[in-house]
C-alpha positions in Angstrom: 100.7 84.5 56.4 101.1 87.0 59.0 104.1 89.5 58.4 105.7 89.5 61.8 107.3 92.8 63.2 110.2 93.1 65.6 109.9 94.7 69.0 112.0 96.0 71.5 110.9 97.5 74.8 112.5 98.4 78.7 110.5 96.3 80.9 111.0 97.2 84.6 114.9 98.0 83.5 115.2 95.1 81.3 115.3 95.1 77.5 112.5 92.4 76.1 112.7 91.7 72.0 111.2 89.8 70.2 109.1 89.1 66.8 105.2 89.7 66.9 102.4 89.0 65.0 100.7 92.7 64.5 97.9 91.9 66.4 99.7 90.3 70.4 98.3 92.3 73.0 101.3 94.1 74.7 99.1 92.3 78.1 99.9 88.4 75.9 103.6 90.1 75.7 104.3 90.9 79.2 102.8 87.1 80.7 104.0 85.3 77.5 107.0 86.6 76.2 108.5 88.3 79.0 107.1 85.7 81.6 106.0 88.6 83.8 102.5 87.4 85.0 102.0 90.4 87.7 99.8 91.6 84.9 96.4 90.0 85.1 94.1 89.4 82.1 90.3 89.5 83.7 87.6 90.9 80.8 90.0 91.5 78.1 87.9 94.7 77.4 89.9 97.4 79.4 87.2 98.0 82.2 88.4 95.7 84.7 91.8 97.2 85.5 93.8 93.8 86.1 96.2 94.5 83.6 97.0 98.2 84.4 100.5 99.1 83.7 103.0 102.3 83.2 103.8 102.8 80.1 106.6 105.2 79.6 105.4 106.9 83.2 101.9 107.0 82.8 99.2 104.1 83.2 97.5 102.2 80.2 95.4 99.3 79.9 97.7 96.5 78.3 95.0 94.5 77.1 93.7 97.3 75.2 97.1 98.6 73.3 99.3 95.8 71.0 102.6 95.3 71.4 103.8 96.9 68.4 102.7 100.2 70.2 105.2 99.5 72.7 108.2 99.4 70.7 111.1 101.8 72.1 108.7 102.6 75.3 109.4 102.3 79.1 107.2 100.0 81.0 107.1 99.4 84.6 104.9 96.0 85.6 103.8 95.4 89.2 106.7 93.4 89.2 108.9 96.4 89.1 107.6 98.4 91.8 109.2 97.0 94.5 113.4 97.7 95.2 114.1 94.0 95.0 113.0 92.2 98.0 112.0 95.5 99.8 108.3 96.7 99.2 107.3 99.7 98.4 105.6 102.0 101.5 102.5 101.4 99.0 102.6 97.6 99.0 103.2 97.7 102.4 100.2 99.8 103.7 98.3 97.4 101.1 100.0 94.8 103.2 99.1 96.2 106.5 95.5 97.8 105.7 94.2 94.4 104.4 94.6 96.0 101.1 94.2 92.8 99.6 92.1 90.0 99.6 92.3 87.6 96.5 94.8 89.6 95.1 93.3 89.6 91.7 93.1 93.5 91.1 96.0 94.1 93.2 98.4 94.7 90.7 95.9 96.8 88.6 95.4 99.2 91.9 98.9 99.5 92.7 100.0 100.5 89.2 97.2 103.4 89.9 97.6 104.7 93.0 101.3 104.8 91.8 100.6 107.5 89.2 98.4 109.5 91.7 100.7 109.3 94.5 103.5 110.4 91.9 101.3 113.1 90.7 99.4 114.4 93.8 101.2 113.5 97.2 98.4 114.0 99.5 95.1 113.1 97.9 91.6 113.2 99.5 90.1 110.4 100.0 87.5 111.4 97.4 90.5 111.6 94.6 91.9 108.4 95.7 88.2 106.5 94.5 88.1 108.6 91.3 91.4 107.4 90.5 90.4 103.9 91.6 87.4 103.6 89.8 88.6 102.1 86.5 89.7 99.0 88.7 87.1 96.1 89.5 87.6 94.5 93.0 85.1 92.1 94.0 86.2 91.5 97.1 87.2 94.6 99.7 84.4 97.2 99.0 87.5 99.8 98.5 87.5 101.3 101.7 90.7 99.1 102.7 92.1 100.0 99.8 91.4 103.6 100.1 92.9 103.5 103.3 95.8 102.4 102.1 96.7 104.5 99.5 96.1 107.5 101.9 98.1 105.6 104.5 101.1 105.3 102.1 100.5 108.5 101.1 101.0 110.4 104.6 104.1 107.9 105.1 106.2 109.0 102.0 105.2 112.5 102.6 107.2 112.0 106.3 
C-alpha cells in the first residue's frame, strides 16, 4: 500500500488540497484534481511544452515535477492568465495574429512568452524563438506566433 501525502497549493488564487499518492504528476493534479484542463498532456516527457505552467513565478514542465513538489507553491495555469472574461493583450495578439491553430500548444506558449514578456519587455524576434523552442507546434511554423508575442509586447510597452 501506497502512503498517501497531503498537499496544498494556490492555483491561479485558489487553494487546491488534497491527498496524493507520491508519485501524481502535479500535470494529473491540475486536469484531475483541480479540474483545470488548460494544461495539456502531449509526450509526457517534458519536450513538448503542452503542459507548461508558472510555478511560483517562473515556468516548469508539470508533467515532469510531482505534486508533492508543489506543496505550499504559487501556480498560475493558462486558466489564470486572463482578468476574468477579459484577455490578456498576449491572448489577444494570439487571437488576432492567427496565433493559434489547433490550439494544442497554445497554453504551453502562452505560459512562456508570459515569463519573457515579464522578464524582457521588448524582445527580438530572435529571443522570442529561443524562448519558444521548448514548445512543439505542429501546425503554424512559429512565425504567427512570433508575431504575436512581439505584437503584445510593443502593445503593453504603450
Amino acid at each position: 500500500m501506497i502512503n498517501k501525502q497531503t498537499v496544498s497549493m494556490t492555483i491561479n488564487g485558489h487553494v487546491y488540497t488534497g491527498e496524493v499518492e507520491p508519485r501524481l504528476t502535479l500535470a494529473d493534479f491540475i486536469r484531475r484534481r483541480c479540474g483545470l484542463t488548460g494544461t495539456h498532456l502531449g509526450c509526457e516527457h517534458g519536450v513538448c511544452g503542452a503542459c507548461t505552467i508558472m510555478v511560483d513565478r517562473r515556468t516548469a514542465r508539470a508533467c515532469l515535477m510531482l505534486a508533492v513538489q508543489a506543496d505550499g507553491c504559487t501556480l498560475t495555469t493558462v486558466e489564470g492568465l486572463a482578468e476574468g472574461e477579459r484577455l490578456t493583450p498576449l491572448q489577444e495578439a494570439f487571437w488576432n495574429n492567427h496565433g493559434l491553430q489547433c490550439g494544442f500548444c497554445t497554453p504551453g506558449m502562452l505560459m512562456c512568452a508570459t515569463e519573457l514578456l515579464q522578464t524582457d519587455p521588448d524582445p527580438t524576434a530572435e529571443k522570442v524563438r529561443t524562448c519558444l523552442s521548448g514548445n512543439l507546434c505542429r501546425c503554424t511554423g512559429y512565425d504567427s506566433i512570433v508575431t504575436s508575442v512581439l505584437s503584445a509586447a510593443e502593445r503593453l510597452r504603450s
